[in-house]
C-alpha positions as CSV (number, residue, x, y, z in Angstrom):
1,X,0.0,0.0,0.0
2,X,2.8,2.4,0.9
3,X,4.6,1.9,-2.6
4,X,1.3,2.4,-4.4
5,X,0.9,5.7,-2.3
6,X,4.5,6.7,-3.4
7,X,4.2,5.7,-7.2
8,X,0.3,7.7,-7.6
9,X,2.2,10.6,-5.3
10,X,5.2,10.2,-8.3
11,X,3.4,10.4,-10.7
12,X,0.9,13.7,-9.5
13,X,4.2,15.4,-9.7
14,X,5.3,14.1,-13.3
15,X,1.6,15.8,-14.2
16,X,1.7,18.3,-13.0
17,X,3.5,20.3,-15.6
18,X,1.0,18.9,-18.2
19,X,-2.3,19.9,-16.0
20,X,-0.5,23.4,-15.8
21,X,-0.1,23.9,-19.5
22,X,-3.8,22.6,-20.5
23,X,-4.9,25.4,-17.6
24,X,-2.5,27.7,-19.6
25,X,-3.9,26.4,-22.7
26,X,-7.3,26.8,-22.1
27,X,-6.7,30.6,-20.1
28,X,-5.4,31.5,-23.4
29,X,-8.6,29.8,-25.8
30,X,-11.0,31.4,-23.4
31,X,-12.1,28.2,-22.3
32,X,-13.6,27.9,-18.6
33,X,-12.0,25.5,-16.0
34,X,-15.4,23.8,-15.3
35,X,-14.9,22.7,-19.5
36,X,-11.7,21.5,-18.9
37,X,-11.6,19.0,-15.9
38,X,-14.4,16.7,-17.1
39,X,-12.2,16.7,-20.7
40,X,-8.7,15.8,-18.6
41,X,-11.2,13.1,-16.7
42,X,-12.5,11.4,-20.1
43,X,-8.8,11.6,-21.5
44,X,-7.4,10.0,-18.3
45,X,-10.5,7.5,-18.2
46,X,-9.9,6.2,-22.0
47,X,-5.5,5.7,-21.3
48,X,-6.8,4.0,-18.0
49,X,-9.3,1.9,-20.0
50,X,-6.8,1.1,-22.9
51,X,-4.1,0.1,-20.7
52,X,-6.2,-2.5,-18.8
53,X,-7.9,-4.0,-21.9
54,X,-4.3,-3.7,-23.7
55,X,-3.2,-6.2,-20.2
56,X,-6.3,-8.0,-20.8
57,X,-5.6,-9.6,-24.3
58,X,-2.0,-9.7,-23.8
59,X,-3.7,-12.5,-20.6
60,X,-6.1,-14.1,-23.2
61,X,-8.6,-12.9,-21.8
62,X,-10.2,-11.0,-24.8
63,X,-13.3,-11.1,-23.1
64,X,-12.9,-9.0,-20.3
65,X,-11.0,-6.7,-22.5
66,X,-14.0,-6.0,-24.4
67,X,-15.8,-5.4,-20.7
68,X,-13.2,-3.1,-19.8
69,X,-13.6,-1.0,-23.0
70,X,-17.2,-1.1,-22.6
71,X,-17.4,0.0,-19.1
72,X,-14.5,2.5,-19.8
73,X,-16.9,3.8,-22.6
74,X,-19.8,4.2,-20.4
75,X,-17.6,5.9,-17.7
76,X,-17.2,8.5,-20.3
77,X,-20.5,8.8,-21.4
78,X,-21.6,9.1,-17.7
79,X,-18.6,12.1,-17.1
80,X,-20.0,14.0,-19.9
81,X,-23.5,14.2,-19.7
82,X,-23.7,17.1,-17.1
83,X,-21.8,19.3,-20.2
C-alpha cells in the first residue's frame, strides 16, 4: 500500500507540468475551467481503459478486454452528460 501511495504521489508530480499547460492552454482559448476537468477526466478514463484492456488480451482474456472498453466507454459517457 505504501509503494502504491509513493508511485500515484510520483506520478501527481510528473503531471503536474502537463495539468499546468492545458490550464495555460485553455486561459489562453477562453475556455472555462469547469470545461476542462471533465475533458482531462475522459482523456485519463480512455489511457486508464486502454491500458487494462491492452493487459487483458496480452492474458487471453479478450473477453474481459472487451468489458473493460465497454465499461470505460460508459464511464465517459456518464462524465459527460452534465456538459
Amino acid at each position: 500500500m505504501k509503494r502504491l501511495f509513493c508511485l500515484l504521489s510520483a506520478l501527481a508530480l510528473l503531471l503536474q507540468p502537463v495539468r499546468s499547460f492545458c490550464s495555460e492552454l485553455a486561459q489562453t482559448a477562453g475556455v472555462a475551467e469547469a470545461y476542462l476537468r471533465p475533458v482531462l477526466k475522459c482523456t485519463g478514463i480512455a489511457l486508464l481503459t486502454e491500458l487494462c484492456a491492452a493487459l487483458c488480451r496480452d492474458a487471453g482474456q479478450s473477453a474481459l478486454a472487451n468489458a473493460v472498453e465497454l465499461c470505460g466507454s460508459a464511464l465517459v459517457i456518464v462524465l459527460s452528460l452534465p456538459l
